[in-house]
MDTraj code that builds the backbone (N, CA, C; nanometers):
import mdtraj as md
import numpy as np

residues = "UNK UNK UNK UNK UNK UNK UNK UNK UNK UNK UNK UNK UNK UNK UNK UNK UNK UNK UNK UNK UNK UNK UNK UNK UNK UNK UNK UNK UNK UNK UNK UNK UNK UNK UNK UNK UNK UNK UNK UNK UNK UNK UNK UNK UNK UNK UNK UNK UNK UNK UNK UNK UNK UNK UNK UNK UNK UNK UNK UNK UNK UNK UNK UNK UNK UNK UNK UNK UNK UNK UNK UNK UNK UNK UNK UNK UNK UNK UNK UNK UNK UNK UNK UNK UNK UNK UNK UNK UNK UNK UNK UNK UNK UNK UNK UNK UNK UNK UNK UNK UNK UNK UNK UNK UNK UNK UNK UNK UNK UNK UNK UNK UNK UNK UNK UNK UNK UNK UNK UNK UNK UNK UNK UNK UNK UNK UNK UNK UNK UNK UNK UNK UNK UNK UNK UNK".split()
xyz = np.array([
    [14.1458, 11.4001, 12.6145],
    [14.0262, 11.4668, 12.5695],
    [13.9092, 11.4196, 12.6556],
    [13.8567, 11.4962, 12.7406],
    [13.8107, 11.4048, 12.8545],
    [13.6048, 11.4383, 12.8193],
    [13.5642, 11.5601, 12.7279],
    [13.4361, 11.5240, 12.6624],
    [13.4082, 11.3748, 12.5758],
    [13.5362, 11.3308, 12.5054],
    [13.5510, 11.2453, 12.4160],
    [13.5524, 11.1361, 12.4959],
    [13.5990, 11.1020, 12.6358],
    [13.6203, 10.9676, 12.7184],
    [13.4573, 10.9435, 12.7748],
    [13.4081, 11.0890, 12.7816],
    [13.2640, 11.0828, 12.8508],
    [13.1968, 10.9996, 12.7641],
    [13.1899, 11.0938, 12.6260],
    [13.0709, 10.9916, 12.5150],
    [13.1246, 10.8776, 12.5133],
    [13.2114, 10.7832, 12.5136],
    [13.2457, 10.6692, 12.4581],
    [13.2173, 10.6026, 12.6690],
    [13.2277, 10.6858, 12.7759],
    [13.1367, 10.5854, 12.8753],
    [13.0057, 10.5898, 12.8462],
    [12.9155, 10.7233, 12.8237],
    [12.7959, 10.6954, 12.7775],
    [12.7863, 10.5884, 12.7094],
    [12.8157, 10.5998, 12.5850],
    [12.8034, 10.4936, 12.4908],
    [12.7762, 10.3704, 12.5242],
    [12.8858, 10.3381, 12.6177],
    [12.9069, 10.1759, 12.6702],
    [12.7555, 10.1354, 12.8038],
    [12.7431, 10.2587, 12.8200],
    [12.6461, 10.2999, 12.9388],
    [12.4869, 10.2428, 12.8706],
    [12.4825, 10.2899, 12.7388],
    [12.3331, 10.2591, 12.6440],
    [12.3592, 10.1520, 12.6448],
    [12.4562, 10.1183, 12.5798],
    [12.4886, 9.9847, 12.5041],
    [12.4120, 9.9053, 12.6176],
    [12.4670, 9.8637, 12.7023],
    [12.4393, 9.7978, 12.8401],
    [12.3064, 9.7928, 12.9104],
    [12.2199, 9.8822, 12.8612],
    [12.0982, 9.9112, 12.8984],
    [12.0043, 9.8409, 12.7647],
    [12.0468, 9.7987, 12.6809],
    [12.0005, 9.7467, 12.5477],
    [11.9545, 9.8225, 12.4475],
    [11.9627, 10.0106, 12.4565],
    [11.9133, 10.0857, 12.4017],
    [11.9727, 10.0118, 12.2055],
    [11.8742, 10.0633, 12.1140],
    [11.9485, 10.0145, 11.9691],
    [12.0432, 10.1417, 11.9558],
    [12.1203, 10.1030, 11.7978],
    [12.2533, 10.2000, 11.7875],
    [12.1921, 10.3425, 11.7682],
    [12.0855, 10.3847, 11.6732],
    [12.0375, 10.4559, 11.7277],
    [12.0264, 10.5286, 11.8350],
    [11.9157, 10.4677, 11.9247],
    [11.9166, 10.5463, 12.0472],
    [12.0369, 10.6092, 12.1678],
    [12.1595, 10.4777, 12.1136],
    [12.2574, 10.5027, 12.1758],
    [12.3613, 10.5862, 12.1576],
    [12.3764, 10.6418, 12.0317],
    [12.4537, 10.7863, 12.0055],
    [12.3764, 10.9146, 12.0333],
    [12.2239, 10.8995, 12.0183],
    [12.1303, 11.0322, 12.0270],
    [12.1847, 11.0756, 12.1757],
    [12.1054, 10.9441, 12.2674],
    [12.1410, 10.9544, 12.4204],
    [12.2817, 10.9974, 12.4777],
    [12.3805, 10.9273, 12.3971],
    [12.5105, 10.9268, 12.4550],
    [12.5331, 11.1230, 12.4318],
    [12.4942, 11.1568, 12.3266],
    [12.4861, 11.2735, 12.2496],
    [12.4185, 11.4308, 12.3418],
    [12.3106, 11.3331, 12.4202],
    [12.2188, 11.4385, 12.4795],
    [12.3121, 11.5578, 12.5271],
    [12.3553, 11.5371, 12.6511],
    [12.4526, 11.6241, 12.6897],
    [12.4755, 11.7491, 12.6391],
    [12.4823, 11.7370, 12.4750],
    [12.5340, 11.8449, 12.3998],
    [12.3913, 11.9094, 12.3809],
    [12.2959, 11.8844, 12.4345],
    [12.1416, 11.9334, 12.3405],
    [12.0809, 11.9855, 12.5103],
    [11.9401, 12.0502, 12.4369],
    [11.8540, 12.0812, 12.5299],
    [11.7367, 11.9961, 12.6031],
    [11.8027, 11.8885, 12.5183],
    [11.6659, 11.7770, 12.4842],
    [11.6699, 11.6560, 12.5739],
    [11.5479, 11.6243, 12.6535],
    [11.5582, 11.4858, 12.7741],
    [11.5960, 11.3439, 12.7280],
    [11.6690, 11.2891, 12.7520],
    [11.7410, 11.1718, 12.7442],
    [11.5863, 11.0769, 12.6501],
    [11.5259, 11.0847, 12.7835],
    [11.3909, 10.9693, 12.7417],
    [11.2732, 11.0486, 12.5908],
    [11.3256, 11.1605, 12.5628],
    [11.2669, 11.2207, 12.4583],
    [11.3652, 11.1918, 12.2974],
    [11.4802, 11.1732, 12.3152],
    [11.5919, 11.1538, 12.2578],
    [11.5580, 10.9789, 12.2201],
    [11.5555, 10.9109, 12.3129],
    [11.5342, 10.7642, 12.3500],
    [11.3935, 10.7404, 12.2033],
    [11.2991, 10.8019, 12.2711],
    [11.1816, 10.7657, 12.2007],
    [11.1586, 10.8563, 12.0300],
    [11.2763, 10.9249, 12.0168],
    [11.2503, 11.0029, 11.9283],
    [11.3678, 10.8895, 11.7821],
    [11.4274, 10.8263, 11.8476],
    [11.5318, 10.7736, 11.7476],
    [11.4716, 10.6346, 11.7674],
    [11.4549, 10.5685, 11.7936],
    [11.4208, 10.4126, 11.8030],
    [11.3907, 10.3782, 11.6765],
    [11.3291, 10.4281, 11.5934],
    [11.2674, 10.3676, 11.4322],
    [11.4076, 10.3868, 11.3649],
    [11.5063, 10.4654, 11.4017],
    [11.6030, 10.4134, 11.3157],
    [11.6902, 10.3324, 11.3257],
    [11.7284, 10.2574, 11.4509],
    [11.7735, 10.1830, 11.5103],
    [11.7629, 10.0314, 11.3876],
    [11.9181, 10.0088, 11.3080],
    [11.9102, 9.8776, 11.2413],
    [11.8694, 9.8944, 11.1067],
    [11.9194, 9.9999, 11.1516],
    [11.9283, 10.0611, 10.9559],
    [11.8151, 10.1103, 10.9375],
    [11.7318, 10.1326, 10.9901],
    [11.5944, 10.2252, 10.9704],
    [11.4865, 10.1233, 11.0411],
    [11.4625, 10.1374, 11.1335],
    [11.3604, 10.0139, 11.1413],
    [11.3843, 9.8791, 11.1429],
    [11.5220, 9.8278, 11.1621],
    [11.5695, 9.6324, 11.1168],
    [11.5495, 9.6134, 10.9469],
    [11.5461, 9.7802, 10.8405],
    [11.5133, 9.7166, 10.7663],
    [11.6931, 9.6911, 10.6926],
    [11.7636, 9.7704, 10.7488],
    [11.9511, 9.7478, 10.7348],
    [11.9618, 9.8299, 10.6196],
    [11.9367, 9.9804, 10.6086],
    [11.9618, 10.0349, 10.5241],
    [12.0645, 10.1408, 10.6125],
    [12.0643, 10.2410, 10.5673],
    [12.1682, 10.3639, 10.6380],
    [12.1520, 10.2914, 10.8129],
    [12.3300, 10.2586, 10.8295],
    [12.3644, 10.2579, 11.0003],
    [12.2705, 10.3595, 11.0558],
    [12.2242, 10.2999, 11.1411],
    [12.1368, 10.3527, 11.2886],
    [12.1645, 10.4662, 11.3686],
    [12.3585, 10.3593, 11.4184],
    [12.4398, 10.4828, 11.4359],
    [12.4332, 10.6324, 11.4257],
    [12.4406, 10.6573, 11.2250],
    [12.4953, 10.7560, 11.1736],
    [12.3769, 10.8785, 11.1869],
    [12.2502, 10.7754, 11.1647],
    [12.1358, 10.8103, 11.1922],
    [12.1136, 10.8711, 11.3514],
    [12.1384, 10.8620, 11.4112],
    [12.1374, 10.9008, 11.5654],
    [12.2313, 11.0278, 11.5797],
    [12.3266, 10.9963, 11.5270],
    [12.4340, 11.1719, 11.5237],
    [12.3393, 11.2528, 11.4578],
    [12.2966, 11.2344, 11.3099],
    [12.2685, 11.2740, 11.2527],
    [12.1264, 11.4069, 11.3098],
    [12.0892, 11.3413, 11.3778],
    [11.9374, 11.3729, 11.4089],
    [12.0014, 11.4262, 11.5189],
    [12.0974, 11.4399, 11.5983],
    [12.1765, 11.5708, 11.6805],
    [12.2375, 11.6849, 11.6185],
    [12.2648, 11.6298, 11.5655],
    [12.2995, 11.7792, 11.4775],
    [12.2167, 11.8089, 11.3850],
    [12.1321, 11.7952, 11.3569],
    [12.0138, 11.8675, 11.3111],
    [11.9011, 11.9702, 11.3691],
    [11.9307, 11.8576, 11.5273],
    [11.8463, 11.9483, 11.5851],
    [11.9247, 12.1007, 11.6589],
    [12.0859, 12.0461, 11.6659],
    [12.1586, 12.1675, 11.7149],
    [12.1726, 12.2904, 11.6003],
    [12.1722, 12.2584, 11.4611],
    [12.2125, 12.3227, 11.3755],
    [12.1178, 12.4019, 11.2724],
    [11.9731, 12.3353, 11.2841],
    [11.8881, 12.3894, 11.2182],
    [11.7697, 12.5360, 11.2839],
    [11.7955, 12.5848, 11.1778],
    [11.6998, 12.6965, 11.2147],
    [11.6555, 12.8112, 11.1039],
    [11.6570, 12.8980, 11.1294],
    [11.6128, 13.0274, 10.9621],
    [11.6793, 13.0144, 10.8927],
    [11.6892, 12.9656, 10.7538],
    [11.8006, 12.9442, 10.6792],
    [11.9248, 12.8983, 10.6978],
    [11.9231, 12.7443, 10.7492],
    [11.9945, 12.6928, 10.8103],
    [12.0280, 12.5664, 10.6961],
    [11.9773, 12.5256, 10.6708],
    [11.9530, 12.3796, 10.5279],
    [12.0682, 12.3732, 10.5418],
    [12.1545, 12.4492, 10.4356],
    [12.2569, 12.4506, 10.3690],
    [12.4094, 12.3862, 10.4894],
    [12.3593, 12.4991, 10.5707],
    [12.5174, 12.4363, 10.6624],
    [12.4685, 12.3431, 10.7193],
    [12.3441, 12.2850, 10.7799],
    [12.3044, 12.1741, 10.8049],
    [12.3926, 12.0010, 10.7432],
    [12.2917, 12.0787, 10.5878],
    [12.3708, 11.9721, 10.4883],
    [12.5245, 11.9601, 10.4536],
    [12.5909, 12.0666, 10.4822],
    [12.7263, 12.0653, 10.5221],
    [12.8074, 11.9892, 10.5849],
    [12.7621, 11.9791, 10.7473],
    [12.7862, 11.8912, 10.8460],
    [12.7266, 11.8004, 10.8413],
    [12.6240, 11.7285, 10.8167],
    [12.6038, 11.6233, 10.7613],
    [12.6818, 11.5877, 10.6767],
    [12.6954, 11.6419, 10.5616],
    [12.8008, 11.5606, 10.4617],
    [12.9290, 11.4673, 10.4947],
    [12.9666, 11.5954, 10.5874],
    [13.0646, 11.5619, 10.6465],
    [13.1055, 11.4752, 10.7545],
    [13.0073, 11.4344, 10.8181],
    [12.9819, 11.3175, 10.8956],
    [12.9578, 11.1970, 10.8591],
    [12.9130, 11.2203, 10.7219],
    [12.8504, 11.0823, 10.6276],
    [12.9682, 11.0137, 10.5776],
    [13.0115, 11.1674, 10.4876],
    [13.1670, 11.0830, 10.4277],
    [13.2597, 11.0309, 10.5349],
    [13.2575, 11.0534, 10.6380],
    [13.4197, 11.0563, 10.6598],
    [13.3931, 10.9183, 10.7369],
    [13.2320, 10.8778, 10.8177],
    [13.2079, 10.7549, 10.8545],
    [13.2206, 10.6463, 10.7237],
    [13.1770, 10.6644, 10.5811],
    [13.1842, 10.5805, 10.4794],
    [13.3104, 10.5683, 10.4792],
    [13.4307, 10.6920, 10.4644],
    [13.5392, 10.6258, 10.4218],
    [13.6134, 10.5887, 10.5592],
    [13.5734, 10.5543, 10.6798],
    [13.6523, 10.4792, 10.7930],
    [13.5937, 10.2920, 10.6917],
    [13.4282, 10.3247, 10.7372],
    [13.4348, 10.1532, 10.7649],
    [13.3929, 10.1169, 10.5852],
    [13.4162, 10.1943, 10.4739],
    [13.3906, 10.1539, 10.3512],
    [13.2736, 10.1534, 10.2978],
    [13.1344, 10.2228, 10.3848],
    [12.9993, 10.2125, 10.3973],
    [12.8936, 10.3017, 10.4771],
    [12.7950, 10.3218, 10.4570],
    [12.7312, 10.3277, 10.5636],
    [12.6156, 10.2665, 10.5366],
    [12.5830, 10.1324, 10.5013],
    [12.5070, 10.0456, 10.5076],
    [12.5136, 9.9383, 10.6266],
    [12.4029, 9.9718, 10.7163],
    [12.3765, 9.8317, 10.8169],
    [12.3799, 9.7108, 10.7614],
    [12.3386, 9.6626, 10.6910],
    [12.3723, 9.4708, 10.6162],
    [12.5241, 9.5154, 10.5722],
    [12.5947, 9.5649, 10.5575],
    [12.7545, 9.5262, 10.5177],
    [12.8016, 9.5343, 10.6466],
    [12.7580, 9.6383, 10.7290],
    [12.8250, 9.6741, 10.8803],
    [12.8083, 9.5701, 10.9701],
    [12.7295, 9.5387, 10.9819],
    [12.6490, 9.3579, 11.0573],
    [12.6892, 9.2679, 11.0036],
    [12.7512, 9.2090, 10.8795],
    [12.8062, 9.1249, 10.8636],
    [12.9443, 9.0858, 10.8617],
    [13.0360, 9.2819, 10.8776],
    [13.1509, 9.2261, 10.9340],
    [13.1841, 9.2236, 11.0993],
    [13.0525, 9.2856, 11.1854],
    [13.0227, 9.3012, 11.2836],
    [13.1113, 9.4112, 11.3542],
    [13.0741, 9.4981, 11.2900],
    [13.1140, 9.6467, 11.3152],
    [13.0329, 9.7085, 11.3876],
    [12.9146, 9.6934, 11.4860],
    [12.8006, 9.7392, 11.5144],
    [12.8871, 9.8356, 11.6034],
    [12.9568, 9.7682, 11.7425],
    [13.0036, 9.8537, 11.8575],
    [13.0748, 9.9556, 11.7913],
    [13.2018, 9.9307, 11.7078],
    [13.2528, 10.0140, 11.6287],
    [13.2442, 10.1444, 11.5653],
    [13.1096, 10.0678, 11.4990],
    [13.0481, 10.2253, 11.4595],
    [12.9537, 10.2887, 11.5249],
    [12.9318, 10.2549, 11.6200],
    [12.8351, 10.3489, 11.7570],
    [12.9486, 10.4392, 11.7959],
    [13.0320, 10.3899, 11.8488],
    [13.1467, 10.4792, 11.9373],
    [13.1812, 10.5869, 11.8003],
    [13.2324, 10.5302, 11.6923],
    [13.2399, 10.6234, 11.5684],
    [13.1902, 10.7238, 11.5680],
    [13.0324, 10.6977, 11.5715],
    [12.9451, 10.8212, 11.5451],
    [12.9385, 10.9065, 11.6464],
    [12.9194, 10.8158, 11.7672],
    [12.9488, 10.9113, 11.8898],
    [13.0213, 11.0163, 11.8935],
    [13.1528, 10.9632, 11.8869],
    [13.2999, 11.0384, 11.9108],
    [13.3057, 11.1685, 11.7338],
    [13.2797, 11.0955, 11.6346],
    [13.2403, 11.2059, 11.5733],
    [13.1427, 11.3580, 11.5514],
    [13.0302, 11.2826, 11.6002],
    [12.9376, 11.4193, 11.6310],
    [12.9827, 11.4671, 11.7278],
    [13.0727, 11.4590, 11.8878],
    [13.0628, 11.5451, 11.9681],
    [13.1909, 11.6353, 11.9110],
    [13.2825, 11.5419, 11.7902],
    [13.4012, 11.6594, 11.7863],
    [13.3058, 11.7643, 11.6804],
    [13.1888, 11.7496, 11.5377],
    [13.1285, 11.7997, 11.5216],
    [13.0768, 11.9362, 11.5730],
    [12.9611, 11.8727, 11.6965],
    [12.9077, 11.9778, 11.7803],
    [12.9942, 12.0425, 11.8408],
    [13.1729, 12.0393, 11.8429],
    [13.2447, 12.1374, 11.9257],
    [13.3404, 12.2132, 11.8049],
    [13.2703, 12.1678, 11.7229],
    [13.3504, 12.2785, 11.5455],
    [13.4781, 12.1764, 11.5242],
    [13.5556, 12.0704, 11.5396],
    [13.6252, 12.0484, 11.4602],
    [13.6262, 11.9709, 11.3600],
    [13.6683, 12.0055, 11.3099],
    [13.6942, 11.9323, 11.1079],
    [13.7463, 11.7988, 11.1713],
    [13.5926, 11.6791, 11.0576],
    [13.6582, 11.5512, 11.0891],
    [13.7885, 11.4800, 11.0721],
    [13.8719, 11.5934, 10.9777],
    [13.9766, 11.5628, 10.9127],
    [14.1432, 11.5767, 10.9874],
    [14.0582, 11.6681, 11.0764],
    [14.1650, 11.7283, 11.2198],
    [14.1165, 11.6242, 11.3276],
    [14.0419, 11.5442, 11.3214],
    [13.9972, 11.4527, 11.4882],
    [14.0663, 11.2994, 11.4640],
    [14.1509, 11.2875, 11.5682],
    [14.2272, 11.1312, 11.5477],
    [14.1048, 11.0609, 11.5974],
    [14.0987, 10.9016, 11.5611],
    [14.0041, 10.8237, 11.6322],
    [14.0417, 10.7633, 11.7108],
    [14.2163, 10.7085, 11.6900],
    [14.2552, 10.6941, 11.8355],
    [14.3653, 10.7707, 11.9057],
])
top = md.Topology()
chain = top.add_chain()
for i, resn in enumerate(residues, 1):
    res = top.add_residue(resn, chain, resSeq=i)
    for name in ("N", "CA", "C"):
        top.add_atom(name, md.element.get_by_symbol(name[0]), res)
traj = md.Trajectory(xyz[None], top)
């Protein structure tokens, strides 16, 4: 699956640059959007660490999240919005048991669930059901 090998070099690509988990799925993410890397960068940073370092909702999930929102929303859009979201939420809670940053950081799941979210929103943004996407 060679879109799927891309995001997970991106990924490693942010990581390395010190971007937070946040910024590093939005960015890794860009690709799929219309939107400039360094606009992406500066547009996710407050959620980076659970919202701000304050360790509430993963950063991560938060960074997909805010890609597919911006791919998916438009005139009466909410609904399937909140759809795919849902569906990104659950299926990250039931991999790592959560999607709280203070439980995720203390079993030190951080890299883990970056690549997660990554590799989930781009199968997302290409229509398949999280339920059909292996993780490895």
């Amino acid at each position: 699956m060679k879109r799927d090998e891309d995001i997970v070099k991106r990924v490693s690509k942010f990581r390395e640059e010190g971007h937070n988990c946040a910024q590093t799925v939005a960015c890794a993410l860009a690709e799929e959007t219309a939107l400039d890397e360094g606009l992406l960068f500066r547009l996710s940073e407050g959620f980076g660490g659970g919202m701000g370092g304050h360790q509430g909702t993963c950063g991560a999930l938060s960074g997909a999240i805010l890609i597919l929102s911006y791919l998916n929303s438009g005139e009466n859009t909410k609904l399937k919005t909140y759809a795919i979201v849902k569906e990104l939420f659950e299926k990250f809670e039931e991999h790592f048991g959560t999607t709280i940053c203070e439980g995720l950081k203390e079993k030190e799941l951080c890299g883990e669930c970056i690549e997660v979210a990554a590799r989930y929103g781009c199968a997302l943004i290409k229509g398949v059901p999280l339920d059909e996407f292996p993780l490895l």
